[in-house]
Structures are given as C-alpha cells and as structure tokens.
C-alpha positions in Angstrom: 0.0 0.0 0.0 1.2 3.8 -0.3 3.0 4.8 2.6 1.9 6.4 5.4 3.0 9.9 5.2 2.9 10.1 8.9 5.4 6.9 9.3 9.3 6.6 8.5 9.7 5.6 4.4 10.7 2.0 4.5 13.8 3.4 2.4 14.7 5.9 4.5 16.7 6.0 8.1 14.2 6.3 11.0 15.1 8.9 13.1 12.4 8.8 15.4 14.4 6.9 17.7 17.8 7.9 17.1 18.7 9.3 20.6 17.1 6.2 22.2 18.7 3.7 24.1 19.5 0.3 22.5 16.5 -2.1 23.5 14.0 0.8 22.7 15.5 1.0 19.1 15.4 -3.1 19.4 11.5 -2.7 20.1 10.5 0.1 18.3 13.1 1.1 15.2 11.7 0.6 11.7 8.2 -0.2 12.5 5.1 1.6 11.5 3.2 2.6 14.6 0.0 1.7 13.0 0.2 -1.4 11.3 -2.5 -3.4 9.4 -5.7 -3.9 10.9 -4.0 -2.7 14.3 -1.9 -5.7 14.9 1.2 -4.8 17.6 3.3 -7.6 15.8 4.4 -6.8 11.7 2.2 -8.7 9.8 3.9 -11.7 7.9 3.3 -10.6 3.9 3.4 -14.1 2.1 3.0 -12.5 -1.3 5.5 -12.8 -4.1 4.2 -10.2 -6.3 2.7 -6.8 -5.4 -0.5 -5.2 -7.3 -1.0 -1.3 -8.4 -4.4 -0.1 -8.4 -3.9 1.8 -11.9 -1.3 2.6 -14.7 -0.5 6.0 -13.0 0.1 4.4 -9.8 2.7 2.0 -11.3 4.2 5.2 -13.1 4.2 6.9 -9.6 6.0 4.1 -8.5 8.8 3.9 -11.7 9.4 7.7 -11.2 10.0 7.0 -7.8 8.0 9.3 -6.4 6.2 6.5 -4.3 7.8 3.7 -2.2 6.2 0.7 -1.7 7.1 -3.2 -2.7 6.5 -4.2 -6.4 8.6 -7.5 -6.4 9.4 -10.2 -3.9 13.5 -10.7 -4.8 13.4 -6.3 -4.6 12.3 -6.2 -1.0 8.7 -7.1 1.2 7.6 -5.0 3.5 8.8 -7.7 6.1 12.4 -7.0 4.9 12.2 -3.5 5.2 10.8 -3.3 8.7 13.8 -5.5 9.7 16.3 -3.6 7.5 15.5 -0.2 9.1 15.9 -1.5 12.6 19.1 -3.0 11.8 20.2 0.2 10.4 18.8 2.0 13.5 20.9 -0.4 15.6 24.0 -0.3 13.8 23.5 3.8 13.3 24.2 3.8 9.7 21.9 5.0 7.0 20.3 1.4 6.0 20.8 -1.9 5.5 20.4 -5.1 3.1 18.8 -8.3 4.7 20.5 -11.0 3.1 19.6 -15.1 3.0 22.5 -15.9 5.2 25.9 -14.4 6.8 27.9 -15.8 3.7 25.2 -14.4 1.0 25.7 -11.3 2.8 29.4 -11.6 2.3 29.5 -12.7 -1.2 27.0 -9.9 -2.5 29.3 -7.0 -1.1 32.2 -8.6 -2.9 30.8 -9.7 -5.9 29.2 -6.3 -6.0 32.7 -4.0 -5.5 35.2 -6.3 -6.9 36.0 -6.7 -11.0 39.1 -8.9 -13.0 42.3 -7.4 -11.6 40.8 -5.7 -8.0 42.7 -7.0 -5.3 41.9 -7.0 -1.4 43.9 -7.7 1.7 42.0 -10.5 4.4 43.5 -9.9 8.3 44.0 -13.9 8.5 41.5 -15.1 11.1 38.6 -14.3 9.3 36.1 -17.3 8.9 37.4 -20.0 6.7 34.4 -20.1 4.2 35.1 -16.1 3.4 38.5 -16.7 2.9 37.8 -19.9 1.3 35.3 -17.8 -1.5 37.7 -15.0 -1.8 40.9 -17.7 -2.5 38.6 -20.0 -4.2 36.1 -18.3 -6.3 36.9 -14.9 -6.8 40.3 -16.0 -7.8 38.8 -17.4 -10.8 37.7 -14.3 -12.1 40.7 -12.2 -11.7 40.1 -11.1 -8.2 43.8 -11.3 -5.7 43.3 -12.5 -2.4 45.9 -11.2 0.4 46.0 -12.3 3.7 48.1 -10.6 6.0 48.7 -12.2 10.0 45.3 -10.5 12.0 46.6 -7.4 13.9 49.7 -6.8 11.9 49.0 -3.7 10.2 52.5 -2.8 9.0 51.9 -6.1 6.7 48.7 -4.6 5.7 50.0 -1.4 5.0 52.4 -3.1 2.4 49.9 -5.7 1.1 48.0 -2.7 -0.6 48.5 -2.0 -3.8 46.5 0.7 -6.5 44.7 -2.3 -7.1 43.1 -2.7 -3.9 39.8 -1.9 -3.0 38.7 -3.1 0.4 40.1 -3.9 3.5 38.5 -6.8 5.1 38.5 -8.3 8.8 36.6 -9.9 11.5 36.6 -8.1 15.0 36.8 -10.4 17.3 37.8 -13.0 15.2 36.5 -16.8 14.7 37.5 -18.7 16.8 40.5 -16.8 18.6 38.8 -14.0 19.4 41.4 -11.6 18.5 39.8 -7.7 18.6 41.3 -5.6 15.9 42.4 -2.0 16.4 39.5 -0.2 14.4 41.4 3.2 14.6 44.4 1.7 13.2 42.2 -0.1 10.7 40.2 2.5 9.0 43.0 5.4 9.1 45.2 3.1 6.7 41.8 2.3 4.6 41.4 6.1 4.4 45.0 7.1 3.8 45.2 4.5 1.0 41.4 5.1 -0.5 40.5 1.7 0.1 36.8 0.7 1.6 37.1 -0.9 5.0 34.5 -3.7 6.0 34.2 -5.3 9.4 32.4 -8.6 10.2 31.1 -7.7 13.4 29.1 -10.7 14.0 31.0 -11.5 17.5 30.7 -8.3 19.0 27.1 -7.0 17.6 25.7 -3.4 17.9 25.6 -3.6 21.8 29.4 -4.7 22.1 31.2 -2.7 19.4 30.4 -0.1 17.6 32.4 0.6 14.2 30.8 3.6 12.9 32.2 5.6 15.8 35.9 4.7 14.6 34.8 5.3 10.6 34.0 2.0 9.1 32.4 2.2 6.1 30.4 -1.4 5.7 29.5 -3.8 9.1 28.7 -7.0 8.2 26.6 -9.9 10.3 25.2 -12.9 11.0 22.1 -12.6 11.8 21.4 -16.0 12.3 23.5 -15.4 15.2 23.2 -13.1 18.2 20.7 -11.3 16.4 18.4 -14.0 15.6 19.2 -15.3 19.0 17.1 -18.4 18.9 19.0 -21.1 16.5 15.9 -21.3 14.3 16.6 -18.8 11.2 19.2 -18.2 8.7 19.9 -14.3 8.0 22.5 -11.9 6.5 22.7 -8.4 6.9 25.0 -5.5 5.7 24.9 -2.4 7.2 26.5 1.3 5.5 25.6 4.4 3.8 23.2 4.7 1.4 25.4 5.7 -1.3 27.8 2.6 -0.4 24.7 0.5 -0.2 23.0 1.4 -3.4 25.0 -0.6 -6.1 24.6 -3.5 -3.4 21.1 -3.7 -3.4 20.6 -3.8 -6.9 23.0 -6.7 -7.2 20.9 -8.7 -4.4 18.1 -7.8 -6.7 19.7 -9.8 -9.8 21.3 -12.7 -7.3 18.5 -12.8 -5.7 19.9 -14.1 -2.1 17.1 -13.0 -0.2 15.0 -14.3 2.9 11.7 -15.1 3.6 9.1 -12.9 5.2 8.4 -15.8 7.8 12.1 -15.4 8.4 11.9 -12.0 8.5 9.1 -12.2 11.1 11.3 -14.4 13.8 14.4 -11.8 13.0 12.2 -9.2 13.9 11.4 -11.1 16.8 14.3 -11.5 18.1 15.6 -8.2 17.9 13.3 -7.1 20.4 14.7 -9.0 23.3 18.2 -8.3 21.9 19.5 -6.5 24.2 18.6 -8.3 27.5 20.1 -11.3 25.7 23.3 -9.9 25.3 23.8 -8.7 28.9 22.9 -12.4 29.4 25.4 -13.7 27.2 28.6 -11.0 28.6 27.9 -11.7 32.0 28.2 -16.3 31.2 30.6 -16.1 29.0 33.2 -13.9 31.6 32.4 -16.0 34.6 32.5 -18.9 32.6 36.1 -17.9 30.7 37.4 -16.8 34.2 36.5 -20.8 35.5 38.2 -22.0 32.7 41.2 -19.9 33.1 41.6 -21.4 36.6 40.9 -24.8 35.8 43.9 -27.2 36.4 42.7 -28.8 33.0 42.8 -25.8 31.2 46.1 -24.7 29.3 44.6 -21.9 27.9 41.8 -19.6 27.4 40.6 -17.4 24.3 38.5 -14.7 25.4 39.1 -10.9 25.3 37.6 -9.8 28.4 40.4 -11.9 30.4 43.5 -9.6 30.6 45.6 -12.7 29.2 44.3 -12.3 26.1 46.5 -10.6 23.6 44.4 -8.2 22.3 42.8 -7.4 25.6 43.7 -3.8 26.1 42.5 -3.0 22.5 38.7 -5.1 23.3 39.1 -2.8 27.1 38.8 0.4 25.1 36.7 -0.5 21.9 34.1 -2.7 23.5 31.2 -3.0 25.8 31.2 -6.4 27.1 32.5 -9.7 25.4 29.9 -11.8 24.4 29.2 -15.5 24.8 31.9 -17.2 23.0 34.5 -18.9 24.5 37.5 -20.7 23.0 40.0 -22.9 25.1 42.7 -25.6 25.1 42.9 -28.8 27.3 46.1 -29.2 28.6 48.3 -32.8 27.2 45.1 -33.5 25.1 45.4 -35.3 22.0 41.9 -34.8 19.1 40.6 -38.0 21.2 40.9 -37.1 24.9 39.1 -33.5 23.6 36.2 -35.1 22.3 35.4 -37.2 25.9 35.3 -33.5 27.1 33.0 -32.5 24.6 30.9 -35.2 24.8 30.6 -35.3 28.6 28.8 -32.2 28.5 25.2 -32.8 29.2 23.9 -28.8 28.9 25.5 -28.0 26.4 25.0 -29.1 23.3 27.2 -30.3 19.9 26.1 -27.8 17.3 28.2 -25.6 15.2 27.3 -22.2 15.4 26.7 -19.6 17.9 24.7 -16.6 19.5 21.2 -18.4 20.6 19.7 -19.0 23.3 21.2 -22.6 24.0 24.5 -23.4 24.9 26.8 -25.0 22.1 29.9 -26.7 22.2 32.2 -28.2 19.6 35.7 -29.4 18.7 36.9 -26.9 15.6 38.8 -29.8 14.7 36.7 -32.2 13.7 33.4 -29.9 13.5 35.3 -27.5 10.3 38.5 -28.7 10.0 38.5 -32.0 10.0 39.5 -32.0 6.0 42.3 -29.9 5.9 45.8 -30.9 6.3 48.1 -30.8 9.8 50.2 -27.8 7.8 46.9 -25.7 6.8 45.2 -26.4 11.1 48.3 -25.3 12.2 48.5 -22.3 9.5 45.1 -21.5 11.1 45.8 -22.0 14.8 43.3 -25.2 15.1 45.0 -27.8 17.4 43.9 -30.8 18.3 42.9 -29.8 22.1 41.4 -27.3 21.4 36.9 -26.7 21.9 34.9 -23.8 21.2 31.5 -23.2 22.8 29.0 -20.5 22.5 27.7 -19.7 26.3 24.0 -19.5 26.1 21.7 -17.8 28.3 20.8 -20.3 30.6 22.2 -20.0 34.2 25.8 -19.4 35.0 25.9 -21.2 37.7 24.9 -24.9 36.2 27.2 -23.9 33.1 30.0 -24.0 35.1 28.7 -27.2 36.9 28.6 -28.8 33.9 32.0 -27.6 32.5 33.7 -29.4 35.3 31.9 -32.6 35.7 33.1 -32.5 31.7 36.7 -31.8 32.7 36.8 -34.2 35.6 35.2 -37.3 33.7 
C-alpha cells in the first residue's frame, strides 16, 4: 500500500528513535506505529508479487515518487521493517537483509570487486570467506591477500593501487582476536580503500564501528541477532550511497530471505538487548572458570586480561559476548572429544549466538578435511573446543563444564 506519510519511508533511516537507548530502538526502530488492521506484531506478507491499483500508480511508483514493494527478490515490507531497525541499531543509514551471513558476504564482494581488483584479508577471518575470496573470486581475476590478524605494518604493504577493500573480523573466529578499528580504518582512508568489518561476534551492543569510521558492518544474523537457532539471515549495514549498487546486485542474485524469516528476526531483535547482557555476563564467569581450571592450558577470550588483544577489546568494547575458545592441557583430538561429549547442557552444534549453549571441537566440526600444515596455519589444534555460552544459568554452566573436565 502507499505509505503512510505520517510513518518513516521504508527506504529511508528512521530517526524517530535515534537518541534512544538500544533495546527501545530493538523494540520500536523501523516499525510503523500503526500497522494493518492494528496488529502490535508486523504482519507476515506471504506475497511474491505486489498489485498497483492503476497505470499511474505504477508510473508513480517507476518515477520513484512512491515507495512501496512491487517485487518479492526487490524487498517485502517484512524486509524493510527488519532492514530499518538493523540500520537503527548499527546507526548507519540502511541496510540489506540477506539469506545468510555468507550471501551477505558474497554480495558486497561480488558487487565492489571486477578482474584485476585485489583485497587484503586480516587472516582469522572465517574459513568459508577466505575460502570464497581464494577460491572463487580468484577465478575471475580477483587477488586475495591475507596478511597475519593485527599486523597492520603487513597490511600497509599488502595494498596496492589495485586494492579496493580492507576486510576483517573483530573479534575474530574462533580466537577472538579484537582488531584495532582506529588503526584499521585510518590506513583504509590514507590509501582510499573501503574498509568492512564482520562484526558478527561483538554485535551493535558490544562494538560499535561507525564511531571509529568503518564504512560497511557485516553480520550474521542467524546469530546473536536471531538469538534463537531457528533462522538463517545476513545483513549489511553502510551508507546509502555505499549500499546502493549493493542492493541492486541482491536484486539480480537474488539471495534474499523469507518474510516468515523476517518475522522471527524481527522477533528477536526485540529481546536483543537483554540477551546480550545475558550472554557477557556467562561467557566472563565462565572464561574466568576455565582460566583457573587445572585442566585448562589456555583460554581465548578478550575480556580476560591474558588475552592478547585485551587492552584493544578494554577500550573499543562494551562487554565480550558469549563465546569462548579454550585448550585442554596434554590433550590429543581424542581425549578433547570425551570432554566434549561429557557435557550434558551444552549441546554439539556448530554455530553460535542463541539461546542454548553450544559446544564443539573446531577440529573435527570444520576442520577435519584440511591438512596438519593448513590447522596449524590457522591456529586449530587438536585440544582445542569452542562453545558458544547461552543464556541459561551461570551457575549450572560451570557445573557442567567441570563434571566435563573431571570425567
């Protein structure tokens, strides 16, 4: 239907909550206060196709002088109310819902990158990006460079007039490795390169990379904002200039999600907040058990002041988040596993950010085909577990961790 003129355009950034804290954005951002036949809830919108009520609305609508859905692969009002409370939460000027993390991924690449661009990966970055940029890309034209994670003199020098984006995780996957975002964006804008941050890990609460000048965020949505293990979502986040050429590239792909999807992201979002505060406070109890465990040789998390890029994550973030990497000490691949599978809360899932506790062996659960050279490239050893801290109770976490580490 023609839009409201007394709402937001679905297009456009809602300011309406702009000064608002975080879980009233969550609750509020992007949705008309009025919906269809008063419901409180956004209405699912199952159609594929969209109807104009005359030639001269349809003309309206080509001249762009009215915004409304015409086409289910352009956007569904479904999409939109989720993509303008993403934006609202990331405080840029939109975002692109995408079918998953990866499609997200793939379209901002496929979308900025031609036969001869090059673009420089920090190394840590999840092995399926790098794996599409080294893979795929390569085979039309595009260079790959990937550079150790933090080392930004090798950065620096990895850029050539070629390059056109600078690419990292922050944290990282599955070492949790927080990358100095000042650092990061002034060589992207001394060099005119774009700089993109998956930010999946951290999410709007935790970190927030348009304060330090990044000029694309990138999640999973299917993560910690889904929160509840039962959707698959991407989402980019930018300027509307940036985002334009995006957009119409999803529009030809195609990678988009469904508006029953988009119903349960919305969802989500609005107990995002209180999640989170759920997941920071588990997962730093729980990473400061582990850290004292005799069992334990080591523990990756950047709220502990033993992690490397602790005093980077002190001043950039806002809590830590639920995940939680660690090594058992003398362990071969074997003796891990009966650790993992002693756990009775959590559960063996890859994965992360929802409401239940995971836990898995990177080993076997994503690495299991590569070579001992290419896990050790990667940092994967053989003792090594990663589990996503849910947001059930501290307390019988940690009960269950060390019946697990005792067996």
């Amino acid at each position: 239907m023609p839009s409201d003129p007394s709402e937001p355009s679905p297009s456009c950034p809602d300011t309406t909550f702009a000064t608002q804290g975080l879980s009233t954005k969550s609750v509020h951002a992007g949705e008309r206060r009025q919906k269809s036949e008063g419901a409180i809830a956004t209405p699912i919108f199952t159609a594929s196709t969209f109807t104009f009520d005359s030639t001269d609305s349809l003309l309206r609508f080509v001249d762009g002088h009215e915004e409304r859905e015409e086409y289910g692969r352009y956007g569904t009002p479904n999409e939109r109310s989720v993509e303008a409370k993403l934006a609202a939460l990331e405080g840029y000027e939109e975002a692109i819902v995408y079918s998953s993390g990866m499609a997200a991924m793939v379209g901002v690449l496929m979308s900025r990158l031609n036969a001869g661009d090059e673009i420089v990966f920090f190394d840590q970055c999840y092995h399926r990006s790098r794996e599409f940029c080294a893979k795929h890309l390569a085979r039309f034209g595009v260079v790959t460079r990937q550079v150790p994670t933090g080392d930004f003199e090798a950065m620096e020098a990895a850029i050539t007039p070629k390059t056109k984006m600078l690419v990292s995780e922050s944290p990282t996957n599955p070492h949790l490795s927080v990358i100095d975002l000042e650092k990061f964006v002034a060589i992207g804008k001394a060099c005119e390169v774009e700089t993109l941050i998956d930010a999946t890990l951290a999410t709007p609460l935790n970190l927030r990379p348009i304060e330090y000048g990044v000029d694309l965020v990138l999640h999973s949505a299917t993560k910690y904002l889904g929160g509840h293990n039962d959707l698959l979502a991407g989402v980019i986040c930018g300027s509307r200039e940036a985002l334009e050429p995006i957009r119409a590239l999803r529009g030809i792909l195609g990678s988009i999600n469904s508006s029953h999807n988009m119903y349960l992201l919305e969802r989500g979002l609005k107990t995002f907040e209180l999640r989170m505060q759920r997941h920071n406070e588990n997962g730093m109890r729980i990473a400061e058990f582990l850290e004292a465990h005799p069992r334990v040789e080591r523990v990756y998390y950047p709220g502990l002041p033993s992690h490397p890029t602790h005093e980077i994550a002190r001043t950039q973030m806002n809590g830590y988040g639920g995940l939680i990497t660690f090594t058992i000490k003398g362990a071969d691949w074997k003796e891990t596993s009966q650790v993992v599978d002693a756990a009775k809360i959590f559960r063996i899932a890859p994965s992360l950010g929802g409401v239940e506790s995971l836990i898995e062996q990177p080993l076997v659960m994503s690495y299991y085909h590569c070579t001992p050279q290419e896990r050790e490239q990667f940092g994967i050893g053989d003792n090594m577990i990663r589990m996503s801290c849910g947001i059930e109770n501290s307390d019988d976490l940690i009960a269950d961790l060390a019946q697990a580490l005792e067996a």
